[in-house]
Each structure stands twice: as C-alpha cells, then as structure tokens.
C-alpha positions in Angstrom: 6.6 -8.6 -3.5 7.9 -11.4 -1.2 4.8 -10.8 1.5 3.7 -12.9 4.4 0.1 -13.3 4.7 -1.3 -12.4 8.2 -4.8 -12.1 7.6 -5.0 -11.9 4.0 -6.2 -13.0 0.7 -3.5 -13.3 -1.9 -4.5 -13.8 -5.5 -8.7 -14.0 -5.4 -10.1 -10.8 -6.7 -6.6 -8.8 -5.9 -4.8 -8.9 -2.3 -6.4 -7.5 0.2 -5.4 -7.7 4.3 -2.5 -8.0 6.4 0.8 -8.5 5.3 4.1 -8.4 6.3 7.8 -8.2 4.3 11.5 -8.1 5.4 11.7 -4.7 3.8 8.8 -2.5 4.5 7.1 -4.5 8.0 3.3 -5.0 8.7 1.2 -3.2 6.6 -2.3 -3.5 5.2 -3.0 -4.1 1.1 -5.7 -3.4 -1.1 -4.4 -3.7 -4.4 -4.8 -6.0 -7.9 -1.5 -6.2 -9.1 1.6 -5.7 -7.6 2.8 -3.4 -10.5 0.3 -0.6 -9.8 0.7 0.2 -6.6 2.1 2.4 -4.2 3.0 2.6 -0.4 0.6 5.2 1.9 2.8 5.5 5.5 0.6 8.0 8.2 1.7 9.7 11.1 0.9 7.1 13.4 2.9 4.8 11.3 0.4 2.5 9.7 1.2 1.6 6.4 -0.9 1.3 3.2 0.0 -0.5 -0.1 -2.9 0.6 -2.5 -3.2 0.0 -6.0 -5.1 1.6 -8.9 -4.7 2.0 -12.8 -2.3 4.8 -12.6 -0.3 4.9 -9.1 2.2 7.6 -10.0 -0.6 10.0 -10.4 -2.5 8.9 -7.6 0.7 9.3 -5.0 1.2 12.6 -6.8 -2.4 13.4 -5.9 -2.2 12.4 -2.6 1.0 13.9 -2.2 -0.4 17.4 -3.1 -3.6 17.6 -0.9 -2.9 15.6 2.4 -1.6 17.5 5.3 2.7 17.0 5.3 2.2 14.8 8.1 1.7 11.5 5.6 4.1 9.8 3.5 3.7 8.8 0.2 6.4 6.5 -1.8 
C-alpha cells in the first residue's frame, strides 16, 4: 500500500488512523499487515481497510450478514 498518513500511525503495533491513496481515497485503517486485510466501503461512503488472520473469510462473513447496502472487497 502506497498510503499517506493523515492522522495515523504506520508501523507501531499495526496501522491504525487516517489514510489516504491515489487509488482507493481517504479511508480509515485498523489493520497489522497489509497482506491480511480487506476494504469495508458503507452506504454513506466511508471506507474501512481492516485486517485479521484470515480476511477472505471475514469479508465473506461480512458479506453474508450485513444488509446489501455495504460493500465489501
């Protein structure tokens, strides 16, 4: 990920905050490494980069029990 720190921490204990990126915009990130993660868009168009041990499973999860007004990549 090629992020811009706004109000962040990037590195210490994960990245967790504000970011922003040519290809996805502002969004906010709570994550360990960038290899485990995946995108969380909501109606309102916020966007979430979360991470976890096993993200596809997660977003699947996610996918399957939030109301289709969420995206999940």
């Amino acid at each position: 990920m090629g992020a811009v720190r706004i109000l962040a921490s990037g590195g210490y204990f994960g990245y967790w905050g504000i970011f922003r990126e040519n290809d996805i915009g502002r969004y906010k990130a709570y994550y360990g490494r960038a290899s485990d993660c995946f995108i969380l868009i909501m109606k309102n168009g916020e966007k979430y980069v979360l991470g976890c041990k096993n993200p596809q499973s997660m977003a699947d999860y996610i996918k399957n029990n939030l109301q289709p007004t969420s995206t999940v990549l």
